[in-house]
C-alpha positions as CSV (number, residue, x, y, z in Angstrom):
1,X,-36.5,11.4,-34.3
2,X,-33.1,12.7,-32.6
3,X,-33.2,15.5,-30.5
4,X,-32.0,19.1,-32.3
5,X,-29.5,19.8,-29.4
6,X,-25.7,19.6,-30.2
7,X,-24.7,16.6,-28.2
8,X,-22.0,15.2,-30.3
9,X,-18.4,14.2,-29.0
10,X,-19.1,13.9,-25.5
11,X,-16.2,12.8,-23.1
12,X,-15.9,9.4,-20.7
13,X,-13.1,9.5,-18.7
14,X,-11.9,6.2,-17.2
15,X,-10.1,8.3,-14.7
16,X,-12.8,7.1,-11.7
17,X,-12.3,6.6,-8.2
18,X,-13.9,3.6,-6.2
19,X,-16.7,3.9,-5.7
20,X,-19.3,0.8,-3.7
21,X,-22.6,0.4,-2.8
22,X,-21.9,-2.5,-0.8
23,X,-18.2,-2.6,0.3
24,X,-17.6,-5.1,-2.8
25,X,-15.8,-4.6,-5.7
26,X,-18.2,-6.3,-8.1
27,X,-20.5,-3.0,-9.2
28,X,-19.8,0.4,-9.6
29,X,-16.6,2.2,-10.4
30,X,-13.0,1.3,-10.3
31,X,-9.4,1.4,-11.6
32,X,-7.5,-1.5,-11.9
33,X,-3.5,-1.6,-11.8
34,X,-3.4,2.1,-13.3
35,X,-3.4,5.5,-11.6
36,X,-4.8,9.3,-12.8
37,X,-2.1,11.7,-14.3
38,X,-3.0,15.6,-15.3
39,X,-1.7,16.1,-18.7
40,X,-2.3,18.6,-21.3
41,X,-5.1,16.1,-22.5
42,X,-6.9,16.6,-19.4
43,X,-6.9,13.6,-16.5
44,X,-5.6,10.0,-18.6
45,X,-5.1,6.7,-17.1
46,X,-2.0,5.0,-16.7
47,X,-0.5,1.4,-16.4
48,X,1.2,0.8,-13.3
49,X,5.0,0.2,-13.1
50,X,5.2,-3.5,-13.6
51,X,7.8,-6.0,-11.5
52,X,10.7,-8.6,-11.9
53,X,12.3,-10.8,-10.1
54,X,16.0,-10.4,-8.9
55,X,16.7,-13.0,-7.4
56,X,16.1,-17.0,-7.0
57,X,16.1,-17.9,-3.5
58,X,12.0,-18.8,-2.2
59,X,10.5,-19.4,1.1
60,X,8.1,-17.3,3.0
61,X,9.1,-13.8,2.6
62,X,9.5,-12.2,5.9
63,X,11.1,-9.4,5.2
64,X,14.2,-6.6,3.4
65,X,16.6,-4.3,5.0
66,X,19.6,-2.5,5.0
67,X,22.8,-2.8,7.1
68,X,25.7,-0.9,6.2
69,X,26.1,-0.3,2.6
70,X,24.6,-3.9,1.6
71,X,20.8,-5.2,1.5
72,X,19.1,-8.5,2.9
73,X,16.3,-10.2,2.4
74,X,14.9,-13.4,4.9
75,X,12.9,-15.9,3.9
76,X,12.1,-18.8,6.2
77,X,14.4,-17.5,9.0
78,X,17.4,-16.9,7.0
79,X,19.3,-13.9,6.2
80,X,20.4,-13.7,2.7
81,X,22.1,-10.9,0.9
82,X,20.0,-9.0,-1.8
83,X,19.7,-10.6,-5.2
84,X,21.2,-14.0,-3.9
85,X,20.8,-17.1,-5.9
86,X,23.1,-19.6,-3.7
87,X,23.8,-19.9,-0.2
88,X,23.4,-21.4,2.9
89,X,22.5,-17.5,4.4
90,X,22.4,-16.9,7.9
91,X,20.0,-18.1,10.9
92,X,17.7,-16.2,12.9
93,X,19.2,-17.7,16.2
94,X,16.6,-19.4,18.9
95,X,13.1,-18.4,16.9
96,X,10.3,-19.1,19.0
97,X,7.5,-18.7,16.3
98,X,8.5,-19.9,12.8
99,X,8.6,-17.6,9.7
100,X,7.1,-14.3,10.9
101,X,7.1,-11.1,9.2
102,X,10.0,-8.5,10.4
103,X,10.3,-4.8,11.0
104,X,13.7,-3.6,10.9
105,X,15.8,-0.8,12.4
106,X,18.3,-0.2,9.6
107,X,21.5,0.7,9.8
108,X,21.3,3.4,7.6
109,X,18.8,5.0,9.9
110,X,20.4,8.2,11.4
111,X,23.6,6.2,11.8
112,X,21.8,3.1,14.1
113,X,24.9,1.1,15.0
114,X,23.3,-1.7,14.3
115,X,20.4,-3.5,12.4
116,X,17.7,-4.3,14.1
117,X,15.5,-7.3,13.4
118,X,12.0,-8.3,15.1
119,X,9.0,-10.5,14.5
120,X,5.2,-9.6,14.9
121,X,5.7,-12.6,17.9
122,X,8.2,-9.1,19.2
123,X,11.3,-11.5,19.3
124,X,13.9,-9.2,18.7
125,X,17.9,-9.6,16.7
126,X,20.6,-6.9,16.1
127,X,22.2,-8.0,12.7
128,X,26.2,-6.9,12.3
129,X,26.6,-8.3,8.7
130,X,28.0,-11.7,10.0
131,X,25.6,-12.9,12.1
132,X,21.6,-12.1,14.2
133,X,22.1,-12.0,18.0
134,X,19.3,-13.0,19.7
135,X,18.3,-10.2,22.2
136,X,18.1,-11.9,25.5
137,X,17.6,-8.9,28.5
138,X,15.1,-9.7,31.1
139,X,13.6,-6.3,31.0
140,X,12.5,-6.5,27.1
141,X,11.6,-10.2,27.6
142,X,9.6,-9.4,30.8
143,X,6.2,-8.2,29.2
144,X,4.6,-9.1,25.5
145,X,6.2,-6.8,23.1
146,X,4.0,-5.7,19.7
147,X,5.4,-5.6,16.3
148,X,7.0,-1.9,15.4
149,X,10.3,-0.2,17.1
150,X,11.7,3.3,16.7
151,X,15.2,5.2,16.8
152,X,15.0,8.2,17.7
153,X,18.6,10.0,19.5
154,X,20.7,7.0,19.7
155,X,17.2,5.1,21.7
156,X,15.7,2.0,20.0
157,X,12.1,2.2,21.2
158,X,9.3,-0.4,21.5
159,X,5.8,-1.1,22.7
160,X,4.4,-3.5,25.2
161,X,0.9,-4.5,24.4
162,X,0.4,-3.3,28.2
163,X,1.0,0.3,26.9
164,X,4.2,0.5,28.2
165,X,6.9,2.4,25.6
166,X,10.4,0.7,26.4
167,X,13.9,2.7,25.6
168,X,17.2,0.6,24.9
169,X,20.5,1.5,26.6
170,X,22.0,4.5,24.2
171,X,23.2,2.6,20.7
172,X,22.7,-0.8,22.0
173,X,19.5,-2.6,21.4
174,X,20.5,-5.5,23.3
175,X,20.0,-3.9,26.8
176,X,16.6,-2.2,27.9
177,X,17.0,-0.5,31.4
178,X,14.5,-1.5,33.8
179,X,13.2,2.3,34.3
180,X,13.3,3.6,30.6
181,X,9.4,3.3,30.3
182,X,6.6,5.9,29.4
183,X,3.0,4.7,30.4
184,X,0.2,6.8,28.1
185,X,-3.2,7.4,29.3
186,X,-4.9,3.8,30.4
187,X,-8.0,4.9,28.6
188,X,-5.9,4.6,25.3
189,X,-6.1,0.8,25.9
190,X,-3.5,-1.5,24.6
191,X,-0.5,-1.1,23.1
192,X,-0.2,-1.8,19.6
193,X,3.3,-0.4,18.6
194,X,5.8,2.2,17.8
195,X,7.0,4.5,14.8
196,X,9.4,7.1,13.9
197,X,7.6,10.6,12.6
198,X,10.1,13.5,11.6
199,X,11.6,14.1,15.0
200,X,8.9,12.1,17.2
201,X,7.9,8.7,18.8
202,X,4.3,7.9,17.8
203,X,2.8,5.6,20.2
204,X,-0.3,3.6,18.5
205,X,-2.7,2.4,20.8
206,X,-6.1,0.7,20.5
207,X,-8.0,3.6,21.2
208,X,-5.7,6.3,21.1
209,X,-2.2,7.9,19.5
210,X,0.1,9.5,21.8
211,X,3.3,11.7,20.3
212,X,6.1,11.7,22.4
213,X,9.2,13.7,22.0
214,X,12.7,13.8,23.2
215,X,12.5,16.2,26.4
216,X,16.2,14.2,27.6
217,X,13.8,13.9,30.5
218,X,15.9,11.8,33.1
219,X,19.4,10.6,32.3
220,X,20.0,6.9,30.6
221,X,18.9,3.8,32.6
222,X,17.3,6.1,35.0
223,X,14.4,6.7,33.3
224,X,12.9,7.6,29.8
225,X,14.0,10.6,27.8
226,X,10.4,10.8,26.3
227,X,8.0,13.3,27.3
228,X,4.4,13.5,25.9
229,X,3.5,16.2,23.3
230,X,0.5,17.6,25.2
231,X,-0.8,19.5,21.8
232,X,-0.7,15.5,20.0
233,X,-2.4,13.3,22.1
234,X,-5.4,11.8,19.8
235,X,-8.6,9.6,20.6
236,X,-7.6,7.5,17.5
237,X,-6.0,4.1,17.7
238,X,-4.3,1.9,14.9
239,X,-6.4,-1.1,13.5
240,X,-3.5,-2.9,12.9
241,X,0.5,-2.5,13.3
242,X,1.4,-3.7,9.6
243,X,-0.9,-0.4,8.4
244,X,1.5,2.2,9.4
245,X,3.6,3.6,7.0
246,X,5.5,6.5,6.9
247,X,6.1,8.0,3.6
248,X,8.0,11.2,3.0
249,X,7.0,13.2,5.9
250,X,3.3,11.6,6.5
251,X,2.7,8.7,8.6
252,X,-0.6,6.5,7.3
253,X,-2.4,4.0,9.0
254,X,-5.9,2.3,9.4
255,X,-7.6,3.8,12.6
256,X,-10.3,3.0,14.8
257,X,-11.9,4.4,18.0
258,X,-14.8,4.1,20.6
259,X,-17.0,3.0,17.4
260,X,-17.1,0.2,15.1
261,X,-15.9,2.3,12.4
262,X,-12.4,1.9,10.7
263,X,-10.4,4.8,8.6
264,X,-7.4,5.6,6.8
265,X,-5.3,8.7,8.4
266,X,-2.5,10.2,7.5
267,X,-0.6,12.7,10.2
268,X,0.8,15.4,8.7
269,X,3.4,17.4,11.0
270,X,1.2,17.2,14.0
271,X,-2.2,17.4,12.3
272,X,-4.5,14.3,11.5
273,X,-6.6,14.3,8.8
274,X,-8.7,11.4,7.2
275,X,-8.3,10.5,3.5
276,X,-10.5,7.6,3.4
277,X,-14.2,8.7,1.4
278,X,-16.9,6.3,2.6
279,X,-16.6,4.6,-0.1
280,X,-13.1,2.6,1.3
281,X,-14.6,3.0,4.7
282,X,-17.3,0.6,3.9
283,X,-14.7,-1.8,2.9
284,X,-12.7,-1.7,5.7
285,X,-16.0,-2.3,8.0
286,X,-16.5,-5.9,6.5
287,X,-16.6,-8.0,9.6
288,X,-14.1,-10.8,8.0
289,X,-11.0,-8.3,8.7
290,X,-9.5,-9.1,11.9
291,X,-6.9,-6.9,14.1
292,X,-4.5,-10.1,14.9
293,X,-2.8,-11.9,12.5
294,X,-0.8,-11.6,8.8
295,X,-4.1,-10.7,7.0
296,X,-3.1,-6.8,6.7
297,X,-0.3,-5.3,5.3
298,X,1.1,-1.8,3.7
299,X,4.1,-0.2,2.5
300,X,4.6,3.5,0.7
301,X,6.1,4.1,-2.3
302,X,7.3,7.3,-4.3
303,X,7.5,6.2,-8.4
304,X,6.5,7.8,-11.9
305,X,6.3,10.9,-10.0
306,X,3.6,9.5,-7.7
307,X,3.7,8.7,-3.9
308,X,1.3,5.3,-3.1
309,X,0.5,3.9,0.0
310,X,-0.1,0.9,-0.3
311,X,-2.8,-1.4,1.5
312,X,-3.4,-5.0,1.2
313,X,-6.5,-7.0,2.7
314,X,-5.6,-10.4,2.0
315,X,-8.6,-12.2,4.0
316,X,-10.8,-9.6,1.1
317,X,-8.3,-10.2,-1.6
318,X,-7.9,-6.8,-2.0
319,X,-4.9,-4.5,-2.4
320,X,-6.3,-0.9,-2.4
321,X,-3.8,2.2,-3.5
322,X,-4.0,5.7,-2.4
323,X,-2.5,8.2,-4.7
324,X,-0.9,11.2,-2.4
325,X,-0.6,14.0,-5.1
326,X,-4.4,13.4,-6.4
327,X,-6.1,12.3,-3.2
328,X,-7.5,9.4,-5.2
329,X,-8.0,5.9,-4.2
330,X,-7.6,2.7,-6.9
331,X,-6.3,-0.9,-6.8
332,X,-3.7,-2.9,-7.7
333,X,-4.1,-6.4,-8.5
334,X,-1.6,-9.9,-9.0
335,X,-2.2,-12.4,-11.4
336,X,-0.2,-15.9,-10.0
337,X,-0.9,-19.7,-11.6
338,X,-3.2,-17.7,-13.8
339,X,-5.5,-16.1,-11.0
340,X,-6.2,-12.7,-10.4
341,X,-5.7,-11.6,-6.5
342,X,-4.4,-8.9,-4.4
343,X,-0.8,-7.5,-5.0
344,X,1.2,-9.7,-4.3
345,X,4.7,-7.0,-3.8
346,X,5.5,-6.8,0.3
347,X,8.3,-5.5,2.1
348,X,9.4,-2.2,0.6
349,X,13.2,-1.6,0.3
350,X,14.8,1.5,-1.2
351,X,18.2,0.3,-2.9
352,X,21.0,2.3,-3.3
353,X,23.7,-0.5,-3.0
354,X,25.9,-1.4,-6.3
355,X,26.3,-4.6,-5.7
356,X,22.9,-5.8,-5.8
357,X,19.5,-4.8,-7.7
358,X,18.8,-1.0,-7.4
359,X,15.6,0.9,-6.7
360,X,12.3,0.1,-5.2
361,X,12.5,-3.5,-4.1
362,X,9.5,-5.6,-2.5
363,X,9.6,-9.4,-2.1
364,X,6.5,-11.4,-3.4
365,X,5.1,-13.1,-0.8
366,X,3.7,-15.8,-3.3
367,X,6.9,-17.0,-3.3
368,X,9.5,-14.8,-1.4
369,X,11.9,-13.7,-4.2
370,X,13.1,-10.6,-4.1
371,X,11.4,-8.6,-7.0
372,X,12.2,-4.5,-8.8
373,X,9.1,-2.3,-9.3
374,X,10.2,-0.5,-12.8
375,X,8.9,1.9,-14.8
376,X,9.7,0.4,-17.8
377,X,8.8,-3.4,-17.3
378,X,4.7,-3.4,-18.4
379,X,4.1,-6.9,-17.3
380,X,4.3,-8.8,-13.7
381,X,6.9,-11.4,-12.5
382,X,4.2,-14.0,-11.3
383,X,2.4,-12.7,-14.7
384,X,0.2,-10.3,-16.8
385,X,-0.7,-6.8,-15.9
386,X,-4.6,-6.8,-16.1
387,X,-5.6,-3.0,-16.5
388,X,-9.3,-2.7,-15.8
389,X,-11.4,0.7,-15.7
390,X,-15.2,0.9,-14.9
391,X,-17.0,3.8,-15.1
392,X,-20.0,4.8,-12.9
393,X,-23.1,5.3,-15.0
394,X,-23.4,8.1,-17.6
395,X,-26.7,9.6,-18.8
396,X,-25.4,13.2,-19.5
397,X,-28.5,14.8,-17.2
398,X,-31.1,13.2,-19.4
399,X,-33.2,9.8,-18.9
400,X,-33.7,10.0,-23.1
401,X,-32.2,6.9,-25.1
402,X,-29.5,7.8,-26.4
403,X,-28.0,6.7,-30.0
404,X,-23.8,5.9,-29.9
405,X,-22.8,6.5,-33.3
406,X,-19.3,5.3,-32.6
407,X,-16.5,6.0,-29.9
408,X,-13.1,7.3,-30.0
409,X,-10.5,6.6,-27.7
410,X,-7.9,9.4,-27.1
411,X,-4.3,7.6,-26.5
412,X,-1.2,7.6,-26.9
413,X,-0.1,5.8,-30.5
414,X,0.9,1.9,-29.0
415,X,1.4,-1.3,-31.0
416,X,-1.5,-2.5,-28.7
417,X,-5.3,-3.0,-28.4
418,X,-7.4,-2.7,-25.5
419,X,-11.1,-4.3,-25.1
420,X,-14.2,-2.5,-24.4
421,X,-17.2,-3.4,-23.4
422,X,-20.9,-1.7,-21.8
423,X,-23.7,-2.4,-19.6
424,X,-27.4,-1.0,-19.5
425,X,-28.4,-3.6,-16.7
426,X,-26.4,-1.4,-14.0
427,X,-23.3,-4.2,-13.8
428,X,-25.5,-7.6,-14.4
429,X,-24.2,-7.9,-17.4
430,X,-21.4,-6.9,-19.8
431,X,-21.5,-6.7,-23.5
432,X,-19.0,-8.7,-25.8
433,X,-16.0,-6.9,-26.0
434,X,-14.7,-5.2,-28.5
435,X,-10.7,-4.2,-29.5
436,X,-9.8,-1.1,-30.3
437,X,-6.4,-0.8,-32.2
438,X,-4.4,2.3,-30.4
439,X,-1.9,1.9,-33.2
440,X,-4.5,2.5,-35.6
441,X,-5.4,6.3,-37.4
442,X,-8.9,6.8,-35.4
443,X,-8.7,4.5,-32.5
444,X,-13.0,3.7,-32.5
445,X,-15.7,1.4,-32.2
446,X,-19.1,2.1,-34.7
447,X,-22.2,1.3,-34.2
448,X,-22.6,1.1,-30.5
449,X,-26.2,0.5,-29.7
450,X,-28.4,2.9,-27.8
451,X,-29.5,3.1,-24.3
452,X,-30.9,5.3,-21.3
453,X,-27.7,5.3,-19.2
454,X,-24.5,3.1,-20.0
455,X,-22.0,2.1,-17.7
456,X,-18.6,1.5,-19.9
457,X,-15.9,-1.1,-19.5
458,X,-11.8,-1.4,-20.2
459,X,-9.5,-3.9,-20.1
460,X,-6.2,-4.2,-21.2
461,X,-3.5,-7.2,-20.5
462,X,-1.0,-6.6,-23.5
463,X,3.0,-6.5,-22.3
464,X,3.3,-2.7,-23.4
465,X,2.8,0.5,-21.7
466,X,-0.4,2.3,-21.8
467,X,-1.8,5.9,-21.3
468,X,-5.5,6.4,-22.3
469,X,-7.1,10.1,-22.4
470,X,-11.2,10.7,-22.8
471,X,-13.4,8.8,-24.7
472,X,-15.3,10.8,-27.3
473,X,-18.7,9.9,-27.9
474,X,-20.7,10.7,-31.0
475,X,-24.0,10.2,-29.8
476,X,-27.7,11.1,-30.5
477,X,-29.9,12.0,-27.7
478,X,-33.7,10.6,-28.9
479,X,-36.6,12.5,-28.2
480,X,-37.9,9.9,-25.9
């Protein structure tokens, strides 16, 4: 007979953080293509901004930027303006290794004269509007540049692999005195690359991160004006260049060190803090991810009143999200010809140019058109949005079976359905799925079987928008 205690209406949230045994996606808890918002309701789940395309133009997406009051976008070496349809565009002059992803010094940046264009090969263009220079000066040439510059007081800034951080001329990124070099402690290892924070040159390293600032330390060509920021020298290096990102005033990337271990930091001011929980840290030590190579990618982006950084693991398939404002780590996932894989959006541009598609533009690099992120578009350009929450296992403190009369999903009222499903085999296996109406009056499922502990299941792939609240559970706790 049921238990005499009052443990009617009890609450799932769907609101769950990743969470792995085994650095694998396929059991325990997760958020797919949605993210956690506080409301009145308590924590609900919300579909992610979806994406369309805005212009027509493919190739292998390599990259967006800014010069001036206009935006560009290259594909297969060529320069074409943002949201372009026709064109012969402009050519990368002299490339040495075909179809590389770019960084970019824009214009826009602190008043850079120019635009600055390199490769991960570190082959480096400044961009006018009319046509890419190839930068040709012995001294930037002489050693192998990574991928990632800096401006910082009228200085373009790189990194050699050797450690080495270079300084252009003043305002001209085509010539690179042959004394405007720093050389960071040799125990830091190789250089990996460069990256503008607040009012500093961080200087990624394998095995270390060195912050340099601008002391005006020996006039120009006769030396660099960088001088190290004794307080901010770290034993943490960068995984991998295309990891850093610096979004509002934090700079994120994947680090490593003297062990095998791999994080995600996030320097704040001058302070490093990790924000990875073991549970993305054993996902990031899977041996398949490599440091070399266009396997790793991220980008940040501020939308719905959120700040993401965005990291994608192609070689896992993986595009993992962390949520600034909640701490909380989800995914975000691509469905193209019909397949489900990581996020497919690269390349963040913030537009603010009238001529051309506004907002926050990425270019798929499934095909390498240009694409919008909107708010109000619930549905992908390469196709659906599949919204997927798992919960970890519920038991509600007691191993007793437990009786679900029905469930109730709190939401708000959409012309929509979304599927749910359970396990009691601790992920083998799923239950049929079952639609609940949200446009309906109670929004529930009856008759829900019983069990021990139940992990629960959502899915949604409607072209609407969706914001789910708790799940109320009217349930019987057995006396055995």
């Amino acid at each position: 007979m049921a238990d005499q205690r009052e443990d009617q209406d009890l609450p799932v949230t769907w609101a769950h953080p990743i969470g792995t045994r085994d650095g694998t996606l396929t059991t325990d808890a997760k958020m797919v293509n949605c993210f956690a918002e506080k409301t009145e309701n308590a924590v609900a789940i919300v579909k992610r901004p979806g994406t369309q395309y805005s212009s027509t133009i493919t190739g292998t997406a390599q990259g967006q930027f800014a010069y001036l009051n206009a935006n560009y976008f290259i594909v297969n070496d060529t320069i074409y303006p943002s949201g372009a349809t026709t064109g012969p565009g402009i050519a990368l002059p002299s490339v040495l290794v075909a179809a590389q992803p770019c960084c970019f010094i824009s214009s826009v940046q602190a008043g850079a004269p120019l635009t600055t264009i390199q490769n991960t090969a570190g082959q480096l263009w400044t961009f006018n509007g009319l046509v890419a220079v190839n930068v040709t000066d012995a001294n930037y040439l002489s050693a192998q540049v990574g991928f990632g510059m800096a401006y910082l007081d009228g200085v373009y800034y790189a990194m050699r692999l050797d450690g080495q951080v270079i300084g252009s001329a003043i305002n001209d990124p085509t010539t690179w005195p042959a004394l405007d070099f720093a050389q960071a402690d040799v125990t830091y290892g190789e250089g990996v690359a460069v990256s503008r924070h607040l009012n500093y040159v961080l200087a990624f390293y394998q095995k270390g991160l060195q912050v340099y600032w601008d002391a005006n330390a020996a006039p120009n060509t006769q030396g660099i004006a960088l001088l190290p920021v004794l307080s901010a020298s770290f034993r943490v290096g960068c995984f991998h260049p295309a990891t850093i990102t610096e979004l509002g005033d934090s700079c994120f990337f994947v680090s490593i060190n003297e062990q095998f271990g791999r994080q995600v930091q996030m320097l704040v001011g001058l302070q490093l803090q990790v924000i990875s929980t073991p549970y993305i840290e054993k996902i990031l030590e899977n041996l398949t991810l490599q440091q070399i190579g266009d396997n790793t990618w991220s980008f940040g982006i501020t939308i719905v009143g959120h700040q993401f950084y965005v990291l994608t693991l192609s070689q896992l398939n993986l595009t993992l999200i962390y949520d600034v404002q909640l701490s909380l780590w989800n995914t975000w996932s691509s469905v193209v010809g019909g397949v489900e894989q990581y996020f497919t959006g690269r390349f963040y541009l913030a537009s603010e140019d009238p001529s051309s598609p506004k907002g926050d533009l990425l270019q798929d690099v499934s095909t390498g058109l240009q694409m919008q992120m909107l708010p109000t578009v619930y549905v992908d350009a390469t196709g659906p949005i599949n919204v997927t929450c798992i919960t970890p296992p519920y038991d509600w403190s007691t191993s007793n079976y437990k009786r679900f009369n029905q469930i109730s999903q709190l939401a708000d009222s959409i012309d929509t359905t979304i599927a749910v499903s359970f396990s009691d085999d601790d992920y083998q296996t799923f239950s049929t799925p079952r639609d609940i109406d949200l446009n309906g009056p109670r929004n529930q499922l009856r008759r829900c079987g019983s069990s021990r502990r139940r992990i629960w299941k959502m899915f949604h792939q409607d072209n609407t928008p969706l914001r789910l609240y708790d799940v109320r559970m009217d349930m019987d706790v057995m006396s055995r």
